[in-house]
N, C-alpha and C positions, 0 to 999 in steps of 0.2 A: 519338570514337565517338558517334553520333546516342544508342544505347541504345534504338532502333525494333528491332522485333522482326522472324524473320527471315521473309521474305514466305511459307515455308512454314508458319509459323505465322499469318501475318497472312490466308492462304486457307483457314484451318481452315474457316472455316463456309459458303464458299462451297460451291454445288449439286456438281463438280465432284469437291471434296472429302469429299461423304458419306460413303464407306467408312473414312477417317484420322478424321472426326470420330467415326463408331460405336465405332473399334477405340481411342480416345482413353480414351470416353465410358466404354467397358466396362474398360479398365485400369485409369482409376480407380475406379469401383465391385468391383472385385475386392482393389485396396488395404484393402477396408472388409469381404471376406470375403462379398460378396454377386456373383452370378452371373447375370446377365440374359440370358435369351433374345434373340437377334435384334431379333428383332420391337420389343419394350419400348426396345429401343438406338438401333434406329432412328426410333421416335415420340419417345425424348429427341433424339438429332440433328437432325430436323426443328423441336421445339419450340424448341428453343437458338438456331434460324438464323430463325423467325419471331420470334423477341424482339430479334435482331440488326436482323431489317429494319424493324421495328416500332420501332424505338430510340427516330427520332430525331423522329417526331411524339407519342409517349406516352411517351418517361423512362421506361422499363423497369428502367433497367440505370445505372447509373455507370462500368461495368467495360467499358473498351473493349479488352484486352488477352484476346487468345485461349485462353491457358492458365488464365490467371486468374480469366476469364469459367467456364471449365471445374468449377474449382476449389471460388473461391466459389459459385457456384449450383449443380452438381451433386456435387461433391463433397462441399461441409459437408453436403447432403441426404442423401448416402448413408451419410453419418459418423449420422446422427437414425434414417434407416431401419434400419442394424446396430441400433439397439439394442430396437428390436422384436421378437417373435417370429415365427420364418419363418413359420410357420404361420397368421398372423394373419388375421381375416377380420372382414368387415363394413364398417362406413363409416366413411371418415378424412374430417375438415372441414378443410381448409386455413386458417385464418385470416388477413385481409388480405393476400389470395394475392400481388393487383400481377401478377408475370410471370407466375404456377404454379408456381415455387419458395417453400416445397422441396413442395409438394404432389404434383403432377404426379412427382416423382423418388421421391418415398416411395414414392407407389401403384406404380409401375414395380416397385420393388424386393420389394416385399410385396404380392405381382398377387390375391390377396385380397382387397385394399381396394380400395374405391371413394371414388374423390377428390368429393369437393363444397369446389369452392373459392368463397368468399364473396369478394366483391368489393364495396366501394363505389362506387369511378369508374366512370360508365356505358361508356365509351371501352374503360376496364383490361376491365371484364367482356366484353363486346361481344369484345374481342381473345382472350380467353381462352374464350371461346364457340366464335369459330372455330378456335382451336388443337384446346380437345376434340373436335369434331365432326370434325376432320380424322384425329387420330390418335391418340386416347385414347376408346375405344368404352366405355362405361358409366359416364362421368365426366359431370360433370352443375357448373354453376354458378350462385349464387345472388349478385344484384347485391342493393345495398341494405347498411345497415351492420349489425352485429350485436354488437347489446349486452347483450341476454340470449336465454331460449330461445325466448321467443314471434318471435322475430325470424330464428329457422331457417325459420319454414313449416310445420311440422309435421314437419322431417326431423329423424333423428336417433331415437335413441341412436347415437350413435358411439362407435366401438371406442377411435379417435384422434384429437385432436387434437392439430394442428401449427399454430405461427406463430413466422414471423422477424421481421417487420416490422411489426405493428399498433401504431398509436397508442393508448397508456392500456391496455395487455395486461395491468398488474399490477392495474387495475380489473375489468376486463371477465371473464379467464379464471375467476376464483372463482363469476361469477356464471352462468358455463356450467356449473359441474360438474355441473347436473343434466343437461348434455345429456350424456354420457360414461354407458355404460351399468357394470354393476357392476363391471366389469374393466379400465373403461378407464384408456387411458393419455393423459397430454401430454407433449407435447414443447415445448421452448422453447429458439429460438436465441437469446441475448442474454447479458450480461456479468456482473462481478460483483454487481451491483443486486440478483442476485436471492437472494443471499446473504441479505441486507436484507430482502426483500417475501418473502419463502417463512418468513419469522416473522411476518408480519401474522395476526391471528387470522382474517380473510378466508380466509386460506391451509390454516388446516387446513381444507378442503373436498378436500382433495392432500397426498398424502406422500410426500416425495422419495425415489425411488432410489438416484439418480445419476446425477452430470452426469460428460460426456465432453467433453476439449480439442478444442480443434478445430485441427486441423493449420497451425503456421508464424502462428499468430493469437494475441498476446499475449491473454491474460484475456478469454477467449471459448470461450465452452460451450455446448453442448447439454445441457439439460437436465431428465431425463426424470422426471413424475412419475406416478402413480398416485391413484385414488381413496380417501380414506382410510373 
C-alpha cells in the first residue's frame, strides 16, 4: 500500500470541492462546541485553498496532507478560539501570523473580533493582504516585526492575543502586555517550554488559566493566559 491518500481527499481544496471542504471545515469547529455561520466557512475554505496555492512559492505550510492540513491549522485554531468567551469583542492581533492561522480562524469563530495580523515577510504580509481584502471584511494587516508596543502603530489595546509561531515569543509577549487592555487574554500554541518561561519574573505581567491538549499531539497545548 502506497499509504497516498485517497484522491477524495487529496481534491479536498480543489474549486470544485468547496461545498465538502466548508462542510469539513464546519465539522470540525463543531468538535470544539463552536457554530459558524456560512458565510465565516466559507472565507475559511477559500483562505485554506489560497495558502494551498500559494505553497509552493512562500512555504506557508509544511502540511501537505488534506485532513491534516485541516486539522493542524483550523482545528488546533478552533481548539484556542473555544476557550474565549463567545461574546468577545474588540481587537485580536495575530502574532507572526505567516498563513493567518490561527488568527484568521479565531476571528471567524469569535465574529467580535477583528483580526490584525502582524507580519514580517514582506511577501507573507502582501499574501495575507489579499487573503483579507478578499474575504475577511474589517481585518486589517500590519508588515514589519513587532517587539514591543511602539511597533503596533498606534493600534491596540486588544482584547487578544494569539501566536503559534513567532520567533523569541517567550521574549517578546511580556513586553506586549501593555498592549492587552484590562481584560485581556493570550493565547499561546506551543509545548511544554512554557511550563518553564511562565515562571520567569517577565511573566508575571500574565497569569495562567489554563492550557488545553490539543487533539492526537503529544505534549502540546494551547495555552490561555490573562492580564495579571
Amino acid at each position: 500500500m502506497s499509504g497516498e491518500a485517497p484522491r477524495a481527499e487529496r481534491d479536498l481544496f480543489s474549486p470544485a470541492s468547496s461545498p465538502r471542504l466548508i462542510q469539513t471545515i464546519g465539522e470540525r469547529a463543531k468538535k470544539c462546541g463552536l457554530e459558524l455561520p456560512q458565510a465565516a466557512l466559507a472565507a475559511l475554505a477559500l483562505h485554506a485553498r489560497r495558502v494551498r496555492e500559494r505553497n509552493d512559492d512562500l512555504h506557508l505550510t509544511s502540511i501537505h496532507d488534506p485532513r491534516e492540513f485541516v486539522e493542524r491549522h483550523l482545528g488546533e485554531s478552533f481548539e484556542g478560539a473555544a476557550m474565549l468567551e463567545p461574546g468577545m469583542g474588540g481587537s485580536l492581533l495575530d502574532l507572526g501570523s505567516g498563513n493567518g492561522y490561527p488568527g484568521l480562524a479565531v476571528a471567524s469563530a469569535r465574529p467580535g473580533l477583528r483580526p490584525l495580523l502582524a507580519e514580517a515577510a514582506r511577501a507573507k504580509a502582501a499574501f495575507l493582504r489579499g487573503v483579507v481584502e478578499e474575504a475577511f471584511p474589517g481585518g486589517a494587516v500590519l508588515e514589519g516585526q513587532v517587539q514591543r508596543p511602539a511597533d503596533l502603530g498606534g493600534s491596540g489595546p486588544f482584547s487578544a492575543i494569539v501566536t503559534r509561531a513567532l520567533g523569541n515569543w517567550e521574549r517578546v509577549l511580556p513586553r506586549l502586555a501593555s498592549a492587552l487592555d484590562s481584560r485581556g487574554t493570550l493565547l499561546v500554541w506551543t509545548g511544554a517550554q512554557m511550563e518553564t518561561v511562565a515562571t520567569r519574573k517577565a511573566w508575571g505581567r500574565f497569569r495562567l488559566v489554563e492550557r488545553k491538549p490539543l487533539p492526537g499531539r503529544e505534549r502540546s497545548w494551547v495555552w490561555r493566559f490573562e492580564t495579571a
